[in-house]
C-alpha positions as CSV (number, residue, x, y, z in Angstrom):
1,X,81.7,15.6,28.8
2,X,82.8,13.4,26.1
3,X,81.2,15.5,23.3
4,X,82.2,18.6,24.0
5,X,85.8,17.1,23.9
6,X,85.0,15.5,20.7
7,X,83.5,19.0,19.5
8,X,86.7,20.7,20.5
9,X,88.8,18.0,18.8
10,X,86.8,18.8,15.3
11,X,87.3,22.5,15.8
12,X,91.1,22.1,16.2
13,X,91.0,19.9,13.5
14,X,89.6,22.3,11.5
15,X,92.5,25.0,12.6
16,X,94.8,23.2,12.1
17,X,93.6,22.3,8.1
18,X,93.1,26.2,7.4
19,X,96.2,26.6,9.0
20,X,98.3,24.4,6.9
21,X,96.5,25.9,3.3
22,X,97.9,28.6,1.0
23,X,94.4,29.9,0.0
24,X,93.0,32.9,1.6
25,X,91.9,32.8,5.2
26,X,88.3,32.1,6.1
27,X,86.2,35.3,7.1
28,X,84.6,34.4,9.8
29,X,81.8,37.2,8.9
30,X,79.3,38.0,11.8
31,X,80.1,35.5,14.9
32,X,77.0,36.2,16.8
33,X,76.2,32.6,18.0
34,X,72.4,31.3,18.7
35,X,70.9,33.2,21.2
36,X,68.7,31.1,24.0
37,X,65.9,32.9,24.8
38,X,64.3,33.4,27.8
39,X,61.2,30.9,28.8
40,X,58.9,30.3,31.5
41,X,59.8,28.0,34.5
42,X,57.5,25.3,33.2
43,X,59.3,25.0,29.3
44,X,62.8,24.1,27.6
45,X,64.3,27.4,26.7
46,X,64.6,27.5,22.6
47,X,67.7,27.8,20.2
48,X,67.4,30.9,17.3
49,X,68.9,28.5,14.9
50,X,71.5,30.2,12.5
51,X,71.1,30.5,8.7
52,X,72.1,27.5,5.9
53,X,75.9,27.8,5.5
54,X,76.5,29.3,1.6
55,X,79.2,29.5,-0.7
56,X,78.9,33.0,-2.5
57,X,81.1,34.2,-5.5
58,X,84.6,35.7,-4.7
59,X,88.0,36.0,-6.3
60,X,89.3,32.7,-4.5
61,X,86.6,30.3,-5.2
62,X,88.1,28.1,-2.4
63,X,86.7,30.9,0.3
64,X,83.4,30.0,2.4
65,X,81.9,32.4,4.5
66,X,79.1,31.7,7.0
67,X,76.5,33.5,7.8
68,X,73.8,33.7,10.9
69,X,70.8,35.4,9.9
70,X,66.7,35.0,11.4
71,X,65.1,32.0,9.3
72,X,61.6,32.4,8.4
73,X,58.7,31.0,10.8
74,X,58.1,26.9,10.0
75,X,54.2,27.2,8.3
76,X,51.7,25.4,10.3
77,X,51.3,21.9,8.4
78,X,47.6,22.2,8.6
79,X,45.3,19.0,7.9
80,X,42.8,19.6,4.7
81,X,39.8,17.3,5.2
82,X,39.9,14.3,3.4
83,X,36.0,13.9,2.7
84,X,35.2,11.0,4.7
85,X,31.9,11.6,6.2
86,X,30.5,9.9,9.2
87,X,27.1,7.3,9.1
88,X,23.9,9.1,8.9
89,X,25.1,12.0,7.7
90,X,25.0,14.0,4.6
91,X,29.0,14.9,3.0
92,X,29.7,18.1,4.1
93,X,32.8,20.1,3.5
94,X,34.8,19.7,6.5
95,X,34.3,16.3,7.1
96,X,37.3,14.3,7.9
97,X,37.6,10.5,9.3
98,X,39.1,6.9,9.0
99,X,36.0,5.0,9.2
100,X,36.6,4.4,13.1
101,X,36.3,8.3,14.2
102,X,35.1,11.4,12.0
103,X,35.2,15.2,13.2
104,X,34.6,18.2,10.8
105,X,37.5,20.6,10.4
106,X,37.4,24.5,9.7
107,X,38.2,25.9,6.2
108,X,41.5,25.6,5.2
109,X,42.9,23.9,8.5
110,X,42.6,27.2,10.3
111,X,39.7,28.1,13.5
112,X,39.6,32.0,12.6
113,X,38.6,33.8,15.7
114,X,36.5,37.2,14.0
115,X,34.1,40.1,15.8
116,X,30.7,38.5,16.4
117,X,31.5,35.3,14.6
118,X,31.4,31.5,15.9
119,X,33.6,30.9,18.9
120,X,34.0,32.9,22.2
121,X,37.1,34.7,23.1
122,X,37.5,34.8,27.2
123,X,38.7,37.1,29.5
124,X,42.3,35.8,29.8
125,X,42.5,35.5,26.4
126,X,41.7,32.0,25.8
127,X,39.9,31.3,22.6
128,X,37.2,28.7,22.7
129,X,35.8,26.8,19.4
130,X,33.6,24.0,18.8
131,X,34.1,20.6,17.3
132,X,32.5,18.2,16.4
133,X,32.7,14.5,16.5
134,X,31.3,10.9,15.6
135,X,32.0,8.0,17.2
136,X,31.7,4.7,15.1
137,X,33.3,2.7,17.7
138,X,31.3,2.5,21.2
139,X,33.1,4.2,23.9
140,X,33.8,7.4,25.4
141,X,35.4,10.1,23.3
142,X,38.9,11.7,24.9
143,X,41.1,14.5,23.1
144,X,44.5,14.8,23.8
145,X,47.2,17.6,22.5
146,X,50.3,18.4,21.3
147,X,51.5,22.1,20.5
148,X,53.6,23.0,17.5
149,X,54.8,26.2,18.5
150,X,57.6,25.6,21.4
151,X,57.1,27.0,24.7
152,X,52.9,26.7,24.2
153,X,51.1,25.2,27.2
154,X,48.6,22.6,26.1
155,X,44.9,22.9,25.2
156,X,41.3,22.3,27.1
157,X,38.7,20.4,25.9
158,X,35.1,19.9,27.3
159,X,33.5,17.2,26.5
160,X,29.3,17.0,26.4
161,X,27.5,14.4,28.1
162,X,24.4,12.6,27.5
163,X,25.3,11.7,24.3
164,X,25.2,7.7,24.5
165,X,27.9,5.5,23.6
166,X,28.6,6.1,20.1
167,X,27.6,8.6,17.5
168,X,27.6,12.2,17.5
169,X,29.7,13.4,20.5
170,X,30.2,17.6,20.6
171,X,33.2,19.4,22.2
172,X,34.7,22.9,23.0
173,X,38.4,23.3,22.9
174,X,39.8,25.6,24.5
175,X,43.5,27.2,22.9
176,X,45.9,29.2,25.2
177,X,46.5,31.7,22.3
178,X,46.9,32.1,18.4
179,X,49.5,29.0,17.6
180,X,49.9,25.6,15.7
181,X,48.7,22.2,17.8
182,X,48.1,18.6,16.9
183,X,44.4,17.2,18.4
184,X,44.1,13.7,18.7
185,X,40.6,12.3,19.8
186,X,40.4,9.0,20.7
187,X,37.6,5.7,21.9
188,X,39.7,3.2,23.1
189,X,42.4,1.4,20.7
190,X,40.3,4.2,17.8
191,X,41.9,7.5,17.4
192,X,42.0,10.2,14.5
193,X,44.7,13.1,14.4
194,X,44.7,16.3,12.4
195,X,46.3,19.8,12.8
196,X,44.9,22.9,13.2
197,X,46.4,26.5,12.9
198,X,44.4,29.6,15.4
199,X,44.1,32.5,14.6
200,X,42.5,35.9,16.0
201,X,41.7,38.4,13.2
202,X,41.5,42.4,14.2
203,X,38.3,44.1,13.9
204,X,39.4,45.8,11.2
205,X,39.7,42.7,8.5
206,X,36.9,40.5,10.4
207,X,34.7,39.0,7.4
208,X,31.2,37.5,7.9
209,X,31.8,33.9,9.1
210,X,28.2,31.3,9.3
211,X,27.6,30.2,12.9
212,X,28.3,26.5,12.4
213,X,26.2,24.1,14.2
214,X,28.9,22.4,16.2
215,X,29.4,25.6,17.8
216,X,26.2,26.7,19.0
217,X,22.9,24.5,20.5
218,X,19.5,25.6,18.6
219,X,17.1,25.4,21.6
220,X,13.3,26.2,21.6
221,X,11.4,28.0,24.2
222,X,8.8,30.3,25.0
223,X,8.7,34.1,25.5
224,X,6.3,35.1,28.1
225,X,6.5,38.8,27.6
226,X,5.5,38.1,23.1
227,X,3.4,34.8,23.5
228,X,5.3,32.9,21.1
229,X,8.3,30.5,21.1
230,X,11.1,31.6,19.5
231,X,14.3,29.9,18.4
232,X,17.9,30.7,19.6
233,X,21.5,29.9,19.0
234,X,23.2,28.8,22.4
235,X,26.6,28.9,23.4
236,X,27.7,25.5,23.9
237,X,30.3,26.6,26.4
238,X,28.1,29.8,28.2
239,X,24.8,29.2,27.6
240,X,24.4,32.8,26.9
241,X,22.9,33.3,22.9
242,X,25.6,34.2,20.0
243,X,26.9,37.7,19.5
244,X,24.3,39.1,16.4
245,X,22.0,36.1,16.5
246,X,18.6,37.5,17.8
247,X,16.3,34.8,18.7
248,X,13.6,34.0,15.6
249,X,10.0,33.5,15.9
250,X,9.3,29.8,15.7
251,X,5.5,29.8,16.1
252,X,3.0,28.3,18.5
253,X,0.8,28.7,21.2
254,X,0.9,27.9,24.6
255,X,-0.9,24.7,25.1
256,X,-1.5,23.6,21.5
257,X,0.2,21.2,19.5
258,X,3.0,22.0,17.0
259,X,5.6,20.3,15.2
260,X,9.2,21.0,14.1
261,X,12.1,19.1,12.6
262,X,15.9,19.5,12.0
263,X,17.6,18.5,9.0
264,X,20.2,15.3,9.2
265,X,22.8,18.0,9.0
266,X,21.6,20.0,11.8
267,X,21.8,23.0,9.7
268,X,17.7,23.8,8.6
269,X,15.0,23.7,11.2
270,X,11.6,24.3,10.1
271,X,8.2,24.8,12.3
272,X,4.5,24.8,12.9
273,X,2.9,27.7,14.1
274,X,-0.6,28.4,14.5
275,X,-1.7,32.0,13.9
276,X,-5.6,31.3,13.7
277,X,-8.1,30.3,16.2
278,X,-8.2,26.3,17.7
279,X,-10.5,24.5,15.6
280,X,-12.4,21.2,17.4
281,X,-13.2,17.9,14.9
282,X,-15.5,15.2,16.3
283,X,-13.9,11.6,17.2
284,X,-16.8,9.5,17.3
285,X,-18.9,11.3,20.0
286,X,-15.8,13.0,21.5
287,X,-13.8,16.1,20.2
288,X,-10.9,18.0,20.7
289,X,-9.1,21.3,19.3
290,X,-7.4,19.5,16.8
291,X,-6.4,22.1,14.1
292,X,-6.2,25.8,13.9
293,X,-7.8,28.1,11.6
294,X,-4.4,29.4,10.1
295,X,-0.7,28.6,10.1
296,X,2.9,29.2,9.1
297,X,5.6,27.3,8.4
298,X,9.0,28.6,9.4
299,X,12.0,27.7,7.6
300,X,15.2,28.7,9.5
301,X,18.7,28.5,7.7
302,X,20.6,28.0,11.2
303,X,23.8,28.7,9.6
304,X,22.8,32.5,8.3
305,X,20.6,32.8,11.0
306,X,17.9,33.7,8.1
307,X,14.0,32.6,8.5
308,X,11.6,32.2,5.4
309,X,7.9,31.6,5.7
310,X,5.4,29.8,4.0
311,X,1.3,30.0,4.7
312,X,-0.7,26.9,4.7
313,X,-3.9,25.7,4.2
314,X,-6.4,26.9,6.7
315,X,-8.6,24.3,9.2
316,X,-5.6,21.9,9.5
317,X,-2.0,21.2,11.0
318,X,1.0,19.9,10.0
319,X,2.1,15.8,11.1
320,X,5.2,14.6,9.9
321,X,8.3,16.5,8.5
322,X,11.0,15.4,6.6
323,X,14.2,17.2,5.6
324,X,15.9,15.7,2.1
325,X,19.6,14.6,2.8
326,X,20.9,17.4,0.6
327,X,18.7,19.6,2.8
328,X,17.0,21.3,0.1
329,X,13.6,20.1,0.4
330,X,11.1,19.7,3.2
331,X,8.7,17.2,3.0
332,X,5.7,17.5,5.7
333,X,2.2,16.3,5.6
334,X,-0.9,17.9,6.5
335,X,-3.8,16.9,7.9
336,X,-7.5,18.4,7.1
337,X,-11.4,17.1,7.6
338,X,-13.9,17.4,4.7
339,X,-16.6,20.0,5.3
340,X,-18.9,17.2,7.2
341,X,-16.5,16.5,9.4
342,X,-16.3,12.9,9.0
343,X,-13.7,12.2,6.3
344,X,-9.3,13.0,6.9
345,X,-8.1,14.5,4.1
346,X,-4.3,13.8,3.9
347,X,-1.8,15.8,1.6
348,X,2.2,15.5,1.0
349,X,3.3,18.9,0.2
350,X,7.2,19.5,-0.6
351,X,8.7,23.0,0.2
352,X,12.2,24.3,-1.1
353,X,13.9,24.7,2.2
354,X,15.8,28.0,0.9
355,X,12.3,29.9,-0.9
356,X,9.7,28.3,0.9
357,X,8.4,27.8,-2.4
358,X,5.4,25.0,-2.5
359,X,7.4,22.9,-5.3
360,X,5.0,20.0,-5.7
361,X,1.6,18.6,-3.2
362,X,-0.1,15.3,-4.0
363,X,-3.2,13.6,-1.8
364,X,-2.7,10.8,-0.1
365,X,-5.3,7.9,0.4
366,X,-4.4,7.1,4.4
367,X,-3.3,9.2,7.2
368,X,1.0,8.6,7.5
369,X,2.7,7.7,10.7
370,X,5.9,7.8,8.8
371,X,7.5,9.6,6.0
372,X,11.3,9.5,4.9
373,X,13.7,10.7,2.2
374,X,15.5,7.3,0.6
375,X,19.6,7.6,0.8
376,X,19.5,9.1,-2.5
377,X,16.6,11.5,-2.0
378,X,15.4,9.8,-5.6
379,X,12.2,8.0,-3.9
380,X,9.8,9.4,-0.4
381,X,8.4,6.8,1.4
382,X,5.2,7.1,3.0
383,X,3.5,4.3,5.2
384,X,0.5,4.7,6.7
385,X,-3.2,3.4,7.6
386,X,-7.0,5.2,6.8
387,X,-9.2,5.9,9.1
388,X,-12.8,3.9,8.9
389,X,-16.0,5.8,7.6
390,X,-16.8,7.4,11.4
391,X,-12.9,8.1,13.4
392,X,-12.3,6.0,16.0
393,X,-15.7,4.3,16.0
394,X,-15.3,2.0,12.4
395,X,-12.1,-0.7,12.2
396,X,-9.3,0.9,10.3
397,X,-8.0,0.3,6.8
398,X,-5.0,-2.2,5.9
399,X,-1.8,-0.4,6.2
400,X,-0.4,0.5,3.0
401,X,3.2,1.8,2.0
402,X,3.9,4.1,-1.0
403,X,7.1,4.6,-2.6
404,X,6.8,7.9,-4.4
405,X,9.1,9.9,-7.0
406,X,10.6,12.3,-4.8
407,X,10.3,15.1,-8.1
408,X,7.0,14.3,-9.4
409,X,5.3,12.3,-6.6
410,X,4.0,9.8,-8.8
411,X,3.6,6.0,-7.3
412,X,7.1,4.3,-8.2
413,X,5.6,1.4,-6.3
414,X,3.2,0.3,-3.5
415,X,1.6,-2.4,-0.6
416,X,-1.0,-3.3,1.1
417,X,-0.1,-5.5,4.2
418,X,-3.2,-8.1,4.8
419,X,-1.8,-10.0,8.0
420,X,-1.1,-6.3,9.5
421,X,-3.6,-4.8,12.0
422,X,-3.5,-1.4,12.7
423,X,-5.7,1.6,14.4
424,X,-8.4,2.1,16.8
425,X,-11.7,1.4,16.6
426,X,-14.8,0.7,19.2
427,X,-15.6,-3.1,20.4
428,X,-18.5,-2.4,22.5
429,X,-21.3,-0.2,23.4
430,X,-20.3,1.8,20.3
431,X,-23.9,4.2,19.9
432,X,-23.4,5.4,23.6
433,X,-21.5,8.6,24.6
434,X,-17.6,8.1,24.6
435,X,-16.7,7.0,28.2
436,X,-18.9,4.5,28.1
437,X,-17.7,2.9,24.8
438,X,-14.8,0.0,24.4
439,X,-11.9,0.3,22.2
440,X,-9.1,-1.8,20.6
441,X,-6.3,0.0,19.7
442,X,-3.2,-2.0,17.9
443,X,-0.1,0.4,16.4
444,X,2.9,-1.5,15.1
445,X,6.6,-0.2,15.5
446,X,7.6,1.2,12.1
447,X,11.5,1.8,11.3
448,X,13.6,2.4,8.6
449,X,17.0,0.5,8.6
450,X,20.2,2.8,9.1
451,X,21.4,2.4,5.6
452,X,17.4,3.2,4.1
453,X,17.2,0.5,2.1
454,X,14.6,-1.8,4.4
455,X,12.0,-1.0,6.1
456,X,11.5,-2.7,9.7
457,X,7.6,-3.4,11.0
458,X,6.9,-5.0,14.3
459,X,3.7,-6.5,13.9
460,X,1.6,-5.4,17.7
461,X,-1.3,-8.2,17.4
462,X,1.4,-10.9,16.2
463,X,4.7,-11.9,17.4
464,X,6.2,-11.2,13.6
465,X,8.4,-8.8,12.0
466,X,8.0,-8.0,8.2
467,X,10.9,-6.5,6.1
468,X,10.4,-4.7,2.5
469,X,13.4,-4.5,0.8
470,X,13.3,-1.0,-0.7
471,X,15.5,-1.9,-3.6
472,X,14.1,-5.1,-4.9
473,X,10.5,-4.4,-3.9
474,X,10.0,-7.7,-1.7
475,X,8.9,-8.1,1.3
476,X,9.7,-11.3,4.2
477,X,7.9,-11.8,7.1
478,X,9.5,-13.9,9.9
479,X,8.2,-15.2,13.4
480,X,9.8,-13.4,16.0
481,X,11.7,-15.8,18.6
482,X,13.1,-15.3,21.9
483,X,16.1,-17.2,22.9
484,X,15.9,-19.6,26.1
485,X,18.0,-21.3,28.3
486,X,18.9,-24.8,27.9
487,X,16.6,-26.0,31.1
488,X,13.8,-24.2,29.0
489,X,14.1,-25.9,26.3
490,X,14.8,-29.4,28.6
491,X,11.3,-28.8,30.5
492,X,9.6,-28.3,27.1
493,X,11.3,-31.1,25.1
494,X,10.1,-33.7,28.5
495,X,6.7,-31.9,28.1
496,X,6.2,-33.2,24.4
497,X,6.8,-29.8,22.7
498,X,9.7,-28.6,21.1
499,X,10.5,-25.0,20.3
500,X,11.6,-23.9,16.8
501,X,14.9,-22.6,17.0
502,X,15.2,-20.8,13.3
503,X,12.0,-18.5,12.1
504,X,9.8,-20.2,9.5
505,X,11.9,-19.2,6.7
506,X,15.0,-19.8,8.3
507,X,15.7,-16.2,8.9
508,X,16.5,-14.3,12.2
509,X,16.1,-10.8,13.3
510,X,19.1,-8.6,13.9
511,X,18.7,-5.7,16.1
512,X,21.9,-4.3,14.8
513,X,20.4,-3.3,11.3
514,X,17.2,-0.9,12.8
515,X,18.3,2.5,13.4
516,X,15.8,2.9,16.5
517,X,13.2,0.5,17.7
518,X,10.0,2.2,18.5
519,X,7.9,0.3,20.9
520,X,4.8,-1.5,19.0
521,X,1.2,-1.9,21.0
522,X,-1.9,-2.7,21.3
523,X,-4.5,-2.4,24.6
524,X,-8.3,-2.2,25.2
525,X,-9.6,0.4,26.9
């Protein structure tokens, strides 16, 4: 009550000052006041605001007239990525974080909704797009919203499961209509805000738009009806495959083995078909369709939807792939036997992920259980073990760890590990047939560290862990200890033995710097 009496005092005020001048009386010009609009039950009804008051030229300078005209609509204030990409992952336009949370934005701040492009529009017109997210805090992700545009209810998000406490974390929003809103996702006292502008474009100015790979799931399966699996983009949100994305023919066949990889980016996927006939190699008096006759290696550009294919040798099979951060190269390496049978031959080959071109192939003197692009794709590193003179029967080679040029595959630098044992060989009753024989079998747990400069190896005969530094070329070995409780350690003091505390070199291991811990073994059989 109070201010509208003060309003009322100013307006006579105001009288009563025009009334006592001798210049030319105002013109009140149109007097149309704000207009309140109508609005649903459930939000504040709006203002039309009127136009900036202006002083325009006239004969009696002194003279102001106002004016209420429509003011243009307030421009979304979108948020541009900053660049800040999350751990793991290769920079990729779109990426935007604060070190705590990261998420990758559309181009130019705006989720365009376009004919048979990424996103799904439903039935009551809600328009669902995919995000996604990364979690460098431990914790469970939640998005909240604010709308820009008064009178807009909020929006929906879905949240997938099942993927852990921290790192990548995908989720479908879900906007009410075309507008401006604020998304805040947060992990606990962690939380990263941006702005977004939706919009729907008409059939008739829809442009080609890539299928990202927040918004669809790339699954692998088998088609009965053509005996071979195939690869699809999934919807996220309808598990139904995307509008103009046919499923691609990803190789295979039922009951043998193949191999496939994604790139860090999720955007490449390449695979191992076999188009030949099974082929069987000997393992010390047992054998086993091994290899095929021929194959192909599919290279899929999930983003295009676009396959490329490259043939490969005959009588052998693919192992281990590796995508190059940038995604432009695909490692793999591929196993063969020497005419007699008795002898592996191992060779790197390197693809360009976009021709299928066969850039560069070198032979390698052991079989490789792991193979990895360094952070700066300058270096591959290749670790690995030979098999004896007769597979399975004769003790293996020492491990051995290569550090290759990743351009011209020459040696850059390389180990042999002499307190290592690795492989599986025969103990006992080795001339009979194979059921009958004994074997030893010890495989160590070989990790790279998240930030690819070490390389982790958890001995399986020996409780010891050795680290090469990647960098300096050096490489620690440290007794592996296991903390005990204090009445532990009271029993074995009264006992007359006393339990090292520190490793040998006064080093400890930190589980925190391995990426993934794979479990190392050993057994006789």
């Amino acid at each position: 009550m109070i201010p509208r009496i003060l309003r009322l005092m100013g307006l006579l005020l105001v009288t009563l000052l025009i009334g006592c001048s001798e210049t030319a009386p105002l013109d009140p010009g149109p007097t149309t006041m704000p207009a309140i609009q109508a609005s649903p039950t459930d939000t504040p009804p709006t203002l039309t605001p009127p136009a900036v008051t202006s002083r325009e030229a006239s004969p009696d300078p002194t003279a102001i007239r106002v004016a209420y005209a429509d003011i243009p609509e307030m421009p979304c204030p979108v948020t541009l990525a900053n660049g800040s990409t999350p751990p793991l992952e290769s920079p990729q336009p779109g990426h935007h974080g604060n070190g705590e949370l990261w998420t990758r934005l559309w181009d130019e701040g705006t989720v365009r909704f376009v004919p048979d492009g990424p996103g799904q529009i439903l039935d009551e017109g809600r328009l669902v797009m995919g995000f996604e997210w990364w979690r460098g805090v431990p914790g469970e992700l939640e998005i909240d919203s604010r709308p820009l545009d008064p009178g807009t209810p909020r929006v929906r998000a879905r949240i997938s499961g099942n993927y852990g406490g921290s790192g990548v974390q995908p989720v479908g929003i879900s906007f009410p209509a075309e507008g401006c809103w604020e998304i805040t996702g947060s992990v606990g006292d962690a939380s990263l805000t941006f702005v977004t502008l939706v919009e729907r474009v008409d059939e008739g100015v829809a442009t080609t738009q890539p299928v990202d790979a927040v918004v669809s799931i790339p699954m692998l399966g088998w088609n009965e009806d053509k005996g071979q699996y195939e690869a699809r983009l999934i919807d996220q949100l309808t598990g139904r495959d995307l509008p103009g994305r046919a499923p691609i023919t990803a190789g295979g066949k039922p009951g043998f083995a193949w191999y496939n990889a994604f790139s860090l980016d999720g955007r490449k996927f390449a695979s191992f078909e076999a188009t030949g006939e099974p082929v069987s190699w000997d393992y010390g008096g047992g054998s086993g369709a091994v290899a095929t006759s021929e194959a192909v290696l599919h290279l899929i550009d999930l983003e295009a939807w676009t396959e490329v294919t490259a043939r490969l040798p005959t009588d052998g099979r693919a192992v281990l792939f590796e995508y190059s951060p940038d995604s432009t190269r695909l490692a793999l390496t591929y196993l063969q036997r020497t005419d007699d049978g008795q002898q592996q031959i191992n060779t790197l080959m390197v693809f360009d992920s976009a021709t299928e071109d066969l850039v560069i192939q070198k032979s390698l003197p052991f079989k490789p259980s792991l193979l990895e692009y360094a952070e700066d794709r300058s270096e591959l590193i290749v670790y690995g073990a030979a098999e004896g003179p007769v597979i399975q029967v004769s003790k293996s080679s020492l491990p051995q760890l290569l550090l290759l040029d990743a351009a011209t595959l020459q040696v850059n630098w390389e180990r042999e590990f002499q307190d290592l044992v690795s492989g599986r060989w025969c103990i006992k009753n080795c001339q009979q047939q194979l059921q009958f024989r004994e074997h030893k079998s010890w495989q160590p747990a070989v990790v790279l560290s998240q930030d690819r400069h070490s390389l982790h190896i958890v001995h399986a005969a020996h409780e010891r862990i050795t680290t090469i530094d990647l960098d300096a070329h050096v490489v620690l070995g440290a007794d592996i200890w296991v903390a005990r409780s204090w009445m532990e350690r009271l029993l074995d003091t009264t006992a007359g033995v006393v339990e090292a505390v520190e490793a040998r070199d006064g080093t400890r291991v930190l589980p925190g710097s391995l990426r993934c811990l794979p479990m190392a073994h050993g057994y006789t059989s």
